[in-house]
PDB file as gemmi writes it, atoms N, CA and C in Angstrom:
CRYST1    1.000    1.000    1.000  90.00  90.00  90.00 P 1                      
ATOM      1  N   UNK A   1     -14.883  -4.817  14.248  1.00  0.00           N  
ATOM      2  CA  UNK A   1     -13.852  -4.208  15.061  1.00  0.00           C  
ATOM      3  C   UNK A   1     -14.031  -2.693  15.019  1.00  0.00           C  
ATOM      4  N   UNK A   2     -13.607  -1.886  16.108  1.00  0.00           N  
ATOM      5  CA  UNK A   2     -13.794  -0.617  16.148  1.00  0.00           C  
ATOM      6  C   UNK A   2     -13.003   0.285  15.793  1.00  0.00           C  
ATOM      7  N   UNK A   3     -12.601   1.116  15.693  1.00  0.00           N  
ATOM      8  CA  UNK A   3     -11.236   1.649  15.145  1.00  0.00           C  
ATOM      9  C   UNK A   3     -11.343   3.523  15.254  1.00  0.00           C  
ATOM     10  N   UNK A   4     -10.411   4.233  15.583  1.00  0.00           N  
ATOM     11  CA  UNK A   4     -10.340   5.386  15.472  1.00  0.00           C  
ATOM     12  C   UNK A   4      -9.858   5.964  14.135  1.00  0.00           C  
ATOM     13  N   UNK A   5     -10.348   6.560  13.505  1.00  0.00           N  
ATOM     14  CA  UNK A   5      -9.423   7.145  12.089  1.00  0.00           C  
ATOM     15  C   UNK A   5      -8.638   8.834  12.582  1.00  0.00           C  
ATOM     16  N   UNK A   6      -7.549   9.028  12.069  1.00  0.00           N  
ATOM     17  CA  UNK A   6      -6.498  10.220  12.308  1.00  0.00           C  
ATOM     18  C   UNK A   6      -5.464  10.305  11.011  1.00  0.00           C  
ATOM     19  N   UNK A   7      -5.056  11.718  10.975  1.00  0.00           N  
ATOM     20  CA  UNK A   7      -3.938  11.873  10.334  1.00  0.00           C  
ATOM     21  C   UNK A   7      -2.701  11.183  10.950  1.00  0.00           C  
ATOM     22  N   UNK A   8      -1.748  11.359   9.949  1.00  0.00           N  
ATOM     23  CA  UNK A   8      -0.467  11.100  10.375  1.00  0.00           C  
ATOM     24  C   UNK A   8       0.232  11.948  11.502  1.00  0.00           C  
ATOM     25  N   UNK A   9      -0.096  13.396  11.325  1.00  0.00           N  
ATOM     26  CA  UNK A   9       0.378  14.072  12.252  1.00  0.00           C  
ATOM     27  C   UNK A   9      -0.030  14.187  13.564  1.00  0.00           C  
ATOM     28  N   UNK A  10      -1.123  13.986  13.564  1.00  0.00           N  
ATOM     29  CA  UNK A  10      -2.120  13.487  14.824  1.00  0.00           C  
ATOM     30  C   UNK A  10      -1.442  11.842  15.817  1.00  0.00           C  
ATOM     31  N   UNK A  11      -1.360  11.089  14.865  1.00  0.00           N  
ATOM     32  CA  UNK A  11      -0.669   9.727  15.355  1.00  0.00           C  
ATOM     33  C   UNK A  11       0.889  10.047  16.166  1.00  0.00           C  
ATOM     34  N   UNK A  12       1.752  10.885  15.071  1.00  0.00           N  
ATOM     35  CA  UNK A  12       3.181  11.242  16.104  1.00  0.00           C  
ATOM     36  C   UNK A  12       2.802  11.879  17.198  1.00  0.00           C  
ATOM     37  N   UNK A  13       2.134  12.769  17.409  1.00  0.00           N  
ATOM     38  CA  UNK A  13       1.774  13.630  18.379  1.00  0.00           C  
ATOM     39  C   UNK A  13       1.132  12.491  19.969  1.00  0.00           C  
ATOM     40  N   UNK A  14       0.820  11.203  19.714  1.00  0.00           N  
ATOM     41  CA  UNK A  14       0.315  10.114  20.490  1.00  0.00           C  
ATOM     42  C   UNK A  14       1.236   9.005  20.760  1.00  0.00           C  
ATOM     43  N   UNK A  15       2.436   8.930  19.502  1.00  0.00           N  
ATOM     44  CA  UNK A  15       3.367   7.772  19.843  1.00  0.00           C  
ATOM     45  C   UNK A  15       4.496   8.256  21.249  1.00  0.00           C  
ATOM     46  N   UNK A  16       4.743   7.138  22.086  1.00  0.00           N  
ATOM     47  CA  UNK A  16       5.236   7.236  23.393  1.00  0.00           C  
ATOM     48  C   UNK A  16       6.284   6.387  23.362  1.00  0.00           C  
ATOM     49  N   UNK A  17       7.231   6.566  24.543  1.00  0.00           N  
ATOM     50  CA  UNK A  17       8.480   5.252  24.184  1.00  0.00           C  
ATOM     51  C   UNK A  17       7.471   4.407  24.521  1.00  0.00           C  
ATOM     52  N   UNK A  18       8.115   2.855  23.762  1.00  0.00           N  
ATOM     53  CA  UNK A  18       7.849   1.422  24.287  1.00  0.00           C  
ATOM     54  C   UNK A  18       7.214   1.197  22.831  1.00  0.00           C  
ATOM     55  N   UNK A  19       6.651   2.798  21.814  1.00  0.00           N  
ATOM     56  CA  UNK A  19       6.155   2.060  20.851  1.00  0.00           C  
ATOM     57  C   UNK A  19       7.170   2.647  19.259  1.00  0.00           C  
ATOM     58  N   UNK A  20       5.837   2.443  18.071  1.00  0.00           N  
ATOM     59  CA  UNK A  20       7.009   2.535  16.930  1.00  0.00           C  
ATOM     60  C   UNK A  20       7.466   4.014  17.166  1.00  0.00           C  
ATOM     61  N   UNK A  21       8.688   4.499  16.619  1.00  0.00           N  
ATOM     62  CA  UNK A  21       9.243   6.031  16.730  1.00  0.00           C  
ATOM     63  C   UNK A  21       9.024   6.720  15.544  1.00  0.00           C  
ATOM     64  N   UNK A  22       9.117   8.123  15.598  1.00  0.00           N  
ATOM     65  CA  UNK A  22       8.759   8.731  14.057  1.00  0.00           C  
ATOM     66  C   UNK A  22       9.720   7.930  12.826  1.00  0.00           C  
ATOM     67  N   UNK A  23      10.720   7.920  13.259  1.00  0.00           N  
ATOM     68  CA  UNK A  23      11.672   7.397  11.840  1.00  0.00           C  
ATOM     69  C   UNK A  23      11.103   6.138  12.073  1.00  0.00           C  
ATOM     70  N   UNK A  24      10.700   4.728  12.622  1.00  0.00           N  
ATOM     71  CA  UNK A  24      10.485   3.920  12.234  1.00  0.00           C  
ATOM     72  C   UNK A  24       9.161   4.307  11.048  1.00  0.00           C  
ATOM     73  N   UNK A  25       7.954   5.041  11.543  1.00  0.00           N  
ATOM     74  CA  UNK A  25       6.782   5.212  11.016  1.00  0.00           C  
ATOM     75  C   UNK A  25       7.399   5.658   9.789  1.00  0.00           C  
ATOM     76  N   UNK A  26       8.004   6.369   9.453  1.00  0.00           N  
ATOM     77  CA  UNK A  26       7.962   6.954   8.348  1.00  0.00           C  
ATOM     78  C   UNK A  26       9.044   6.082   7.639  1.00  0.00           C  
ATOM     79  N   UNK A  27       9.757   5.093   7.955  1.00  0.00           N  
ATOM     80  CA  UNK A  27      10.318   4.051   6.930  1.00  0.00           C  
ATOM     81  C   UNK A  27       9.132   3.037   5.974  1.00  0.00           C  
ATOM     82  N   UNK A  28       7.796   3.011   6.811  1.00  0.00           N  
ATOM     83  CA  UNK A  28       7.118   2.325   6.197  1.00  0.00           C  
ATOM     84  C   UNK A  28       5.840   2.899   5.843  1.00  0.00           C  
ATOM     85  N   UNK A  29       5.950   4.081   5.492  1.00  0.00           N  
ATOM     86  CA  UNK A  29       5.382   5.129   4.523  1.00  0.00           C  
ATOM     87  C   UNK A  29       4.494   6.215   5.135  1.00  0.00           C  
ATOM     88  N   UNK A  30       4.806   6.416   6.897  1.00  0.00           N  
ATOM     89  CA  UNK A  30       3.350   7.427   7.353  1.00  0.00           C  
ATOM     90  C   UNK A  30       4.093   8.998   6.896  1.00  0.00           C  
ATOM     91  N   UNK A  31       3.206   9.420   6.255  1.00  0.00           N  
ATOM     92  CA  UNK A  31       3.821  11.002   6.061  1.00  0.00           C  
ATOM     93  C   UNK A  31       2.617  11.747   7.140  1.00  0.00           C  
ATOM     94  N   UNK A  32       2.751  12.929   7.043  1.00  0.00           N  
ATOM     95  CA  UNK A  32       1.636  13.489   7.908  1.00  0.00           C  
ATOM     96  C   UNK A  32       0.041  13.912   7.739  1.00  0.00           C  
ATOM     97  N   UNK A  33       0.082  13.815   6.206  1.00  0.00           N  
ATOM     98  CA  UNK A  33      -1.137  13.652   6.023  1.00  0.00           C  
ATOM     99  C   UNK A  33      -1.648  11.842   5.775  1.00  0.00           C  
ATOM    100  N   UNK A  34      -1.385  10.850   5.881  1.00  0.00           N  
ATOM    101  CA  UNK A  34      -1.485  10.038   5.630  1.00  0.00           C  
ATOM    102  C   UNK A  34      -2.820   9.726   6.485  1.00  0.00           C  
ATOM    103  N   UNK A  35      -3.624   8.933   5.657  1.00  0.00           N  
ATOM    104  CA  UNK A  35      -5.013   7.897   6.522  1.00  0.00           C  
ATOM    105  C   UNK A  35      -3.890   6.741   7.477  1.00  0.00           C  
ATOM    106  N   UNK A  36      -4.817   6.841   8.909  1.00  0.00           N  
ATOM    107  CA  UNK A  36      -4.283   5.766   9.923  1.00  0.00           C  
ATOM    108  C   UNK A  36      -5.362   5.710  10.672  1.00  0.00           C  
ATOM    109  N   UNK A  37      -5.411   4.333  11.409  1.00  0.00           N  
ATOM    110  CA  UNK A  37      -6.560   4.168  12.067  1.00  0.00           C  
ATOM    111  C   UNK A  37      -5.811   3.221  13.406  1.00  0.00           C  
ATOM    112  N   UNK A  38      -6.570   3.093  14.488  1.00  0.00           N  
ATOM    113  CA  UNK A  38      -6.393   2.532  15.742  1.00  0.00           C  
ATOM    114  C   UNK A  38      -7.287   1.656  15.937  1.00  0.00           C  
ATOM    115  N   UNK A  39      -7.470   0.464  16.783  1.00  0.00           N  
ATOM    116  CA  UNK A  39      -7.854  -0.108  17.086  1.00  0.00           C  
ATOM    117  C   UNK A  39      -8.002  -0.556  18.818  1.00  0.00           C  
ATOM    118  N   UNK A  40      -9.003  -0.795  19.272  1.00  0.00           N  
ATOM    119  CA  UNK A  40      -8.803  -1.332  20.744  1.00  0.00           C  
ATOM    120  C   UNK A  40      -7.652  -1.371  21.405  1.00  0.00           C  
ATOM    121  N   UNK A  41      -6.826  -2.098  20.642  1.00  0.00           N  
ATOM    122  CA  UNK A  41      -5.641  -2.971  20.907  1.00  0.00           C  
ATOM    123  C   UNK A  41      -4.344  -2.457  20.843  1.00  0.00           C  
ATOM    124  N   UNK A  42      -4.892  -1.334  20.209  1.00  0.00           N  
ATOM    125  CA  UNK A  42      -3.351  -0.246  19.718  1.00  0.00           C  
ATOM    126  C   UNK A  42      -2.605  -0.531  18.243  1.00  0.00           C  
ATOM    127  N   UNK A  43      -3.185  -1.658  17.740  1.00  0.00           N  
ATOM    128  CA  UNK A  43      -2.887  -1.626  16.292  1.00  0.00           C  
ATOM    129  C   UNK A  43      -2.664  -0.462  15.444  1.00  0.00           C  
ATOM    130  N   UNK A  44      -1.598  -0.211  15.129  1.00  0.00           N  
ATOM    131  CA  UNK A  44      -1.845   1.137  14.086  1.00  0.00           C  
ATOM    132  C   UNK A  44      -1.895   0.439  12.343  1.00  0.00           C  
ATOM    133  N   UNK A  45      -3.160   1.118  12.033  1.00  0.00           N  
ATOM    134  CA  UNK A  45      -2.754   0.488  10.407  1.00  0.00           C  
ATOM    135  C   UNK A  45      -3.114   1.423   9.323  1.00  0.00           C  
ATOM    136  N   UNK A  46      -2.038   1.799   8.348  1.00  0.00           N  
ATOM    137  CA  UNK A  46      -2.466   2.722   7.450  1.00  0.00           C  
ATOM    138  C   UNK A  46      -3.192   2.459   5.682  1.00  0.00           C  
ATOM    139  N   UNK A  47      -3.990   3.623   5.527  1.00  0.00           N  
ATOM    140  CA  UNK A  47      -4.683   3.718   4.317  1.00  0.00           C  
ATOM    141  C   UNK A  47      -3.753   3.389   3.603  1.00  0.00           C  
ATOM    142  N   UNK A  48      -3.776   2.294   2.653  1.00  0.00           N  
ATOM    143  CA  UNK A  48      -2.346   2.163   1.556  1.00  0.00           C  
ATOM    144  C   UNK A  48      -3.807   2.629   0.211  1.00  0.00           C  
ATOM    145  N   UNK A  49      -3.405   2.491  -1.178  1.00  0.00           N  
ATOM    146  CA  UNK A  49      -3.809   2.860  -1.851  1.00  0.00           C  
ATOM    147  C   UNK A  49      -5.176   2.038  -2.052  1.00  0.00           C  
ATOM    148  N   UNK A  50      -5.266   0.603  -1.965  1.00  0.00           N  
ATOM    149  CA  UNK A  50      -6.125  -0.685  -2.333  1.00  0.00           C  
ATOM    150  C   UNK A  50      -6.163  -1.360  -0.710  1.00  0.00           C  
ATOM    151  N   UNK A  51      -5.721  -1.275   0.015  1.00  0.00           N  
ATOM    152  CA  UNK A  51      -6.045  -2.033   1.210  1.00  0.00           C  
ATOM    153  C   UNK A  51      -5.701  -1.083   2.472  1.00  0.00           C  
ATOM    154  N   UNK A  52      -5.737  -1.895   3.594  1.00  0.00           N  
ATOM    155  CA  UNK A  52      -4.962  -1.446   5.106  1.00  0.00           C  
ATOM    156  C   UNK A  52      -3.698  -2.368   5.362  1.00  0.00           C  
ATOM    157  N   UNK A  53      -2.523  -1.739   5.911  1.00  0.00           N  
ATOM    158  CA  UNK A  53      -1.605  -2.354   6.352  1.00  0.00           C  
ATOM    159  C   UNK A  53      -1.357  -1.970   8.063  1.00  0.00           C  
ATOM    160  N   UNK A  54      -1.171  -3.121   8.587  1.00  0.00           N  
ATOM    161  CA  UNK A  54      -0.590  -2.806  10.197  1.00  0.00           C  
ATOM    162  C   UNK A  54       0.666  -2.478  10.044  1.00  0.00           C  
ATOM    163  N   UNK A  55       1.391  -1.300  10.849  1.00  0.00           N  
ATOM    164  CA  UNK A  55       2.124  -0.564  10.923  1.00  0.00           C  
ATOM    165  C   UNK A  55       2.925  -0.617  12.559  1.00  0.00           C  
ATOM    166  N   UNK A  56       2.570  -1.080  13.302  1.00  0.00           N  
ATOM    167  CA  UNK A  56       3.190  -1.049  14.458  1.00  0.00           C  
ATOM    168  C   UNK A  56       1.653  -1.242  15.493  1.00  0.00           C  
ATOM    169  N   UNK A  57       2.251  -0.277  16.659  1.00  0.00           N  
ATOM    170  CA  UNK A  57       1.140  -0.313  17.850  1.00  0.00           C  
ATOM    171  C   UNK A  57       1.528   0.405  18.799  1.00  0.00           C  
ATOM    172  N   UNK A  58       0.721   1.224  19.844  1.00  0.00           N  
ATOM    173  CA  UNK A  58       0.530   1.557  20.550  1.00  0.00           C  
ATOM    174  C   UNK A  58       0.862   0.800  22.072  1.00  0.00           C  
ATOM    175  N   UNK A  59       1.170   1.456  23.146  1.00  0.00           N  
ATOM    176  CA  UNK A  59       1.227   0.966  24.419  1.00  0.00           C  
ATOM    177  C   UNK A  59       0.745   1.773  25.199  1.00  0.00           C  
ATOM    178  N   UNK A  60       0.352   1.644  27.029  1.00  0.00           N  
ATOM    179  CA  UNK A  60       0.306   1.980  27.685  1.00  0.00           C  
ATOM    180  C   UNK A  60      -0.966   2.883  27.353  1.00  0.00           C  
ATOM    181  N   UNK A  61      -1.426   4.182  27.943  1.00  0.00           N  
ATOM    182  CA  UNK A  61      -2.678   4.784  28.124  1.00  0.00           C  
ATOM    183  C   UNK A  61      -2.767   5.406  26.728  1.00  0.00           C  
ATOM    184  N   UNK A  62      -2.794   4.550  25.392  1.00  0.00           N  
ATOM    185  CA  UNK A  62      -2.942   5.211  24.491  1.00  0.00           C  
ATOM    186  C   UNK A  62      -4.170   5.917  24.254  1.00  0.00           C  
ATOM    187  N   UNK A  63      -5.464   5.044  24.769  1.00  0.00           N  
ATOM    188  CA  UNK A  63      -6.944   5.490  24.338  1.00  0.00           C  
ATOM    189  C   UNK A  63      -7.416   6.895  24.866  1.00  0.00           C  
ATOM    190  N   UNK A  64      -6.433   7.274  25.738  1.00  0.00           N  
ATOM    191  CA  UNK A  64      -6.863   8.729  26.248  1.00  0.00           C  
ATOM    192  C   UNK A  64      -6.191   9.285  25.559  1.00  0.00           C  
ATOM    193  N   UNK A  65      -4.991   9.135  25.243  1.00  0.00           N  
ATOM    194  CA  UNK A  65      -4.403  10.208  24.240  1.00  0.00           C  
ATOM    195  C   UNK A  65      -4.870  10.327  22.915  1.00  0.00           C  
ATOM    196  N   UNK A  66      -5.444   9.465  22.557  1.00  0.00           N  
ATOM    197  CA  UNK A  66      -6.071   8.714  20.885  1.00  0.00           C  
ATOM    198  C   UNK A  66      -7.418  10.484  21.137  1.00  0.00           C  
ATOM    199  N   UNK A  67      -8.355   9.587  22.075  1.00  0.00           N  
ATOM    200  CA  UNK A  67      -9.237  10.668  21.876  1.00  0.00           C  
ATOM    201  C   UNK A  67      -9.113  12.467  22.038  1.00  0.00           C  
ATOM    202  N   UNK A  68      -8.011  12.374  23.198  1.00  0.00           N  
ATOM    203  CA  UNK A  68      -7.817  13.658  23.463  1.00  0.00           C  
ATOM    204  C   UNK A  68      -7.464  14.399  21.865  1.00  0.00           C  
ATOM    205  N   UNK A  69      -6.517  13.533  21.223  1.00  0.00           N  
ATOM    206  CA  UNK A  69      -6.171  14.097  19.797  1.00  0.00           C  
ATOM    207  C   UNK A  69      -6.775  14.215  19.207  1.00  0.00           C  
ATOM    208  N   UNK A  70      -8.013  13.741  18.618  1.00  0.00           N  
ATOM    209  CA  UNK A  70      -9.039  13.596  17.810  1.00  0.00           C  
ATOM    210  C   UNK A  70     -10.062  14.399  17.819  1.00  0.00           C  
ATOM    211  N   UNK A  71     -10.668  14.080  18.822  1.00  0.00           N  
ATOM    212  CA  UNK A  71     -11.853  14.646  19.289  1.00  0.00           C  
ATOM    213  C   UNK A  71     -12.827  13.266  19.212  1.00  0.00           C  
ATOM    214  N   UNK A  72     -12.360  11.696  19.068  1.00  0.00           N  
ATOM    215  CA  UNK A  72     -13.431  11.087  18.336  1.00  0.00           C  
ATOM    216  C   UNK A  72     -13.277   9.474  19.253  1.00  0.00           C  
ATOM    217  N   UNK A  73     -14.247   8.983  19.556  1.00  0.00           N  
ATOM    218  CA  UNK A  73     -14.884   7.992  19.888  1.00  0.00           C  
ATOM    219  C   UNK A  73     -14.584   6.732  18.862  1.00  0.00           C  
ATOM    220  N   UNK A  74     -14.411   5.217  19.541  1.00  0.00           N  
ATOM    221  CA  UNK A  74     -14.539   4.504  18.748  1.00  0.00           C  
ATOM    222  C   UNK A  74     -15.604   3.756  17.650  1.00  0.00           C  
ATOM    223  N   UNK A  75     -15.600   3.650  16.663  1.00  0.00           N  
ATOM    224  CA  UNK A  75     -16.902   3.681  15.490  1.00  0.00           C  
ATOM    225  C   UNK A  75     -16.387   2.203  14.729  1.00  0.00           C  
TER     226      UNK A  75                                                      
END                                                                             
């Protein structure tokens, strides 16, 4: 699977209505430096200490906003 990697602060700066909101994200631990990654699909899932957890998702023209934020291609 392919996936984009970003900060946390990078990810709010991309969330849109229809998806999770900052206070949801940050009930289930994204601070702004936090590891998060994307997927095709809009999966958001963050670096936990020992694994990845899915965190919500993305809608609508996320992949242009994904890269515009980044600077980065899917890998």
């Amino acid at each position: 699977m392919e996936f984009i990697e970003m900060l946390g602060r990078q990810l709010l700066k991309v969330v849109t209505e229809g998806g999770p909101t900052p206070e949801e994200l940050a009930k289930v631990g994204l601070k702004e430096d936090s590891i998060v990654r994307i997927n095709r699909q809009g999966d958001i899932e963050i670096r936990r200490k020992d694994r990845w957890d899915l965190i919500g998702g993305l809608i609508g023209d996320f992949e242009t906003r994904v890269k515009r934020e980044t600077g980065l291609d899917w890998a």
